[in-house]
Each structure stands twice: as C-alpha cells, then as structure tokens.
N, C-alpha and C positions, 0 to 999 in steps of 0.2 A: 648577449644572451646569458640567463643564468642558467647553471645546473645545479640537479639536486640529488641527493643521496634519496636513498628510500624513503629511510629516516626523514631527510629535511623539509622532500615535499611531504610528508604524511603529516609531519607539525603544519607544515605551511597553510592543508587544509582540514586541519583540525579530527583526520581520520588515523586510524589505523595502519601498519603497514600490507597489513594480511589484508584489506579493502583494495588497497593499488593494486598487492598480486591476484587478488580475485579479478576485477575486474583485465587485467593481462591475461589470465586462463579462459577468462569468458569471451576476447574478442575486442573489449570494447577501448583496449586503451592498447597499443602499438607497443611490439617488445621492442625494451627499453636498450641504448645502447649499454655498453659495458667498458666499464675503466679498465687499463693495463691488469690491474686489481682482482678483477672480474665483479667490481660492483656495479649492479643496475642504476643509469645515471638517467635522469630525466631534464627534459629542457621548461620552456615557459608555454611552449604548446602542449606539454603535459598536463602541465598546471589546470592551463584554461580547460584543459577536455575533460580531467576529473572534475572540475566546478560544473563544466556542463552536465555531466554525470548526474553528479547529485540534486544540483537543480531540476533536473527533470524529476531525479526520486523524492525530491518535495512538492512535485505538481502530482505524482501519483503515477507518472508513466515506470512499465516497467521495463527491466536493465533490457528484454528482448525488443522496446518499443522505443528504448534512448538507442537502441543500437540503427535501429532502422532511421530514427532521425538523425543519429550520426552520417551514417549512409550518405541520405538526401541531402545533409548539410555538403557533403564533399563531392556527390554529383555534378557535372555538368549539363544534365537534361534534366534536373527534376523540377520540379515546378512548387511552389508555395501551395499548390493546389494539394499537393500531393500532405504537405505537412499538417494541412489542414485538416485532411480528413482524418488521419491520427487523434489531433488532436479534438475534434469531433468526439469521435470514437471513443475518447476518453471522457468526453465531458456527459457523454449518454451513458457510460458506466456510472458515474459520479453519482448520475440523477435519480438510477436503480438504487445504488447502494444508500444514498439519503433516502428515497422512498423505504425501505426495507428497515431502514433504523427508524423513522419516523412509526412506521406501523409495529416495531419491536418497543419502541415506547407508550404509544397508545396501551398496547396491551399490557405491559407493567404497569402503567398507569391505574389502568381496570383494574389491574390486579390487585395493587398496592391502596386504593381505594376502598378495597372491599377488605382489607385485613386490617381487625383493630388490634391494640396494643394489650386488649385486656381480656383477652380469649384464650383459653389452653392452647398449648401448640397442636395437637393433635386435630383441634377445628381451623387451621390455617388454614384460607382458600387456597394462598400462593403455593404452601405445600402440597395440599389438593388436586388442584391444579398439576404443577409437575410430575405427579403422581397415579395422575388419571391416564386411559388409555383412549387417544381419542377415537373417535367412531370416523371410516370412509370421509372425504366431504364436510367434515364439522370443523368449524373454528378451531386451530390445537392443531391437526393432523399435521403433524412436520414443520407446521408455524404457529408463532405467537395467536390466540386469539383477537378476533377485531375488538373495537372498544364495546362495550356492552354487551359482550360473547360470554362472560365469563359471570356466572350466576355464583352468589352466594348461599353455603352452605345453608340446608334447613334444620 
C-alpha cells in the first residue's frame, strides 16, 4: 500500500491541498490517519475516492449527490436501481439547463440580428432591449425573449 502526505496526494491528483481538506470537512472523504508527526497520511483508497470525487464533479453531480453515491457505493442493500435514479435525476437537469441555454441563445440571436454595426449606440436594440421594462406575460419578463419577440426600433 502507498501513503501520501497531503501534499503528495494533491500532486498525484493534480488538485489543491485545501480540496482534500474540503472535502474531509464535508464528509466525503474519511479523516485521514496521522503520522507520529501529526501529519494527515492517506492510502490508495484515498486516492481512488478523491478521483471518484471529481469524476462525478465532471459529470455534473454534486459534492451532496457524489456523497449519496458514495453512500450506495458502500451499502450492502442498495441496489443499482437506486444509482440510477440519481443519475436520472441528473440527466433531467442536464436537459432543463440545455433547454434554457438553447432558448437564451435563440433570443441573442434575435437580438444580435436586428443590431447593425452602423447605427448610433443610442438606437441599439440589444441595448433597448436590456433596458426596456417588460410588461406581465410578455417575452423579456424575467427571461430572454423567444426568437422573433424582439421588434426593431422604428
């Protein structure tokens, strides 16, 4: 078995030391034993848990939803069914938050569309636009305009 200084695993996985103590203050990674020294030592099961860690923070789960698949991971009753629906869960967020940027695009679009390059600034739709107060119910109120919402100046 290897061990690591703080230091060593934090090179080893290319983070910070203040990420390992973070995640030991959160829960998700097990206090670490302690050399004669009193430095925090970590083994190869460390290793692999922070990778697990972060691999989930590049799928988008977060440190409260790696903690619960940690969990499952170490159960003896739980079932794949159960990690499933996590990640479920997360892939129906995914599909909000691309919907939500796709329609925040449309409406730049619109917008960026209708502003020419040879117009005072003062006649700027997009400025217009941000600027406007939208009405109840109208394309604008707390979101982007849909595409063709967005009328140019007269």
């Amino acid at each position: 078995m290897t061990y690591f200084t703080i230091g060593k695993l934090s090179r080893a996985l290319g983070i910070r030391p203040d990420t390992i103590r973070y995640y030991e203050r959160n829960g998700l990674l097990p206090p670490p034993a302690r050399s004669s020294a009193g430095y925090r030592t970590y083994g190869d099961a460390d290793l692999e848990r922070v990778r697990f860690i972060r691999k989930g923070q590049q799928l988008g789960f977060t440190l409260r939803e790696i903690g619960s698949l940690l969990d499952l991971r170490a159960s003896d009753t739980a079932t794949t069914a159960d990690v499933l629906a996590i990640t479920e869960s997360k892939i129906n967020e995914a599909t909000t938050r691309i919907d939500d940027l796709t329609r925040i695009k449309t409406a730049l679009s619109a917008l960026s569309a209708q502003c020419s390059i040879d117009i005072p600034i003062a006649d700027c739709p997009i400025l217009a636009h941000l600027a406007s107060i939208p009405r109840e119910g109208a394309p604008g109120h707390g979101n982007p305009p849909a595409a063709g919402a967005v009328k140019a100046p007269s």
